[in-house]
DOLUMMAR-108894 format. One record per residue (C-alpha): x, y, z negated; chain; residue in three letters. Coordinates in pm, whole numbers. Each point is the difference from the previous one (the first is absolute). Layout:
! DOLUMMAR-108894
{atom {X Y Z} 'A' 'Ala'}
...
! end
This chain:
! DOLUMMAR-108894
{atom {-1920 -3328 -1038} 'A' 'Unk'}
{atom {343 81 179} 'A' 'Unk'}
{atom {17 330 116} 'A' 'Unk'}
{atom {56 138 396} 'A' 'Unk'}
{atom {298 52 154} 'A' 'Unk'}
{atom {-91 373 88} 'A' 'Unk'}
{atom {-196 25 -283} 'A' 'Unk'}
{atom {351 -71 -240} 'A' 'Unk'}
{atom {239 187 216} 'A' 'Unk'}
{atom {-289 304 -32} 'A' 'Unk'}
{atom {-10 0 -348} 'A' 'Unk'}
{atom {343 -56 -74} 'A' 'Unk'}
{atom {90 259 198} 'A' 'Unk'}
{atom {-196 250 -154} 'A' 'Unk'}
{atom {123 -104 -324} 'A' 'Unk'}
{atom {363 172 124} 'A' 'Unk'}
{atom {-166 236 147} 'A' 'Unk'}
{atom {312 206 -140} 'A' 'Unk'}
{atom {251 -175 150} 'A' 'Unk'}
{atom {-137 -28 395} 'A' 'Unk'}
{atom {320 141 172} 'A' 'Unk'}
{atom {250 -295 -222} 'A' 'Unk'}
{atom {-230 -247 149} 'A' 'Unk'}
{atom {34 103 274} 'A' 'Unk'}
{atom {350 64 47} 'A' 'Unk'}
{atom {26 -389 -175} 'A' 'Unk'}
{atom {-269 -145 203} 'A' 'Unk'}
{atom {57 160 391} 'A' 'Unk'}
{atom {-367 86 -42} 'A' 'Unk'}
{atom {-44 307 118} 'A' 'Unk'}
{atom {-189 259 -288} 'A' 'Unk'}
{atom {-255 49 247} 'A' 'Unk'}
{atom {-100 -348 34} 'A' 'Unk'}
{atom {44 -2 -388} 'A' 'Unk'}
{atom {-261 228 -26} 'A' 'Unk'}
{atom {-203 -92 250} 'A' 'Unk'}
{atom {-20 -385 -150} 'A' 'Unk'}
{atom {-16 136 -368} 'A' 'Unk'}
{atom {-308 268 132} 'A' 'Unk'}
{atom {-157 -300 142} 'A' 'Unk'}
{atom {-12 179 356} 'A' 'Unk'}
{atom {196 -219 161} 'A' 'Unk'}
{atom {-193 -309 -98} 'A' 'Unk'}
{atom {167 -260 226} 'A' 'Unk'}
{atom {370 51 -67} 'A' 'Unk'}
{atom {230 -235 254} 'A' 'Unk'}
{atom {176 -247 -201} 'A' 'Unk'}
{atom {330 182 2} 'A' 'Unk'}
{atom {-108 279 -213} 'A' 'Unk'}
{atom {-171 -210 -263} 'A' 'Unk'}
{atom {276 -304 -54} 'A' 'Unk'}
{atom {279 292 -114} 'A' 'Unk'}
{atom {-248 154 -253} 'A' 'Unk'}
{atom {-129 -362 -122} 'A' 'Unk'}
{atom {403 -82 -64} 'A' 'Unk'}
{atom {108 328 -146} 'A' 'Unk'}
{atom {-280 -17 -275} 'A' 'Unk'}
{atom {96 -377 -45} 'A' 'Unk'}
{atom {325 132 -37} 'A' 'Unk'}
{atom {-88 304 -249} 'A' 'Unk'}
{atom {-232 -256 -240} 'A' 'Unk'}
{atom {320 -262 7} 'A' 'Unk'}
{atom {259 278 -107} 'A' 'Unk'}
{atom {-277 201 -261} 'A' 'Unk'}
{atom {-63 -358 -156} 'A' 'Unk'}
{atom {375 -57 -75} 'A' 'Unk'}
{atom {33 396 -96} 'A' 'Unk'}
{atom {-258 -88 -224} 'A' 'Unk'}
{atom {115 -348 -139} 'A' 'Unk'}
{atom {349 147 -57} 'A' 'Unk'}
{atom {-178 309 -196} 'A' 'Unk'}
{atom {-201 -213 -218} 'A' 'Unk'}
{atom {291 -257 -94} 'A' 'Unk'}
! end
């Protein structure tokens, strides 16, 4: 079963909970609207907040993998 859109860009957010402010500075999503999305109170995020969080953790899991492949070699 694939997993929602909000659902995804919820829990990944809260997984870097830590980091909120560099995502947002890297995204042009504002913190609040970080928040908001990651507290689930803003359940009905406009396209343009979610698509920069879905790339940047596409992004993070492409450059971790090779960080990791390069460790491991």
């Amino acid at each position: 079963m694939t997993e929602p859109i909000f659902d995804y860009v919820s829990r990944r957010l809260n997984e870097h909970k830590g980091i909120w402010p560099e995502i947002s500075k890297e995204t042009g999503v504002s913190y609040d609207q970080i928040a908001k999305i990651a507290q689930r109170r803003r359940t009905n995020p406009v396209l343009s907040n979610i698509q920069p969080l879905i790339d940047w953790f596409a992004a993070r899991d492409v450059a971790m993998a090779k960080l990791q492949k390069t460790v491991s070699s």
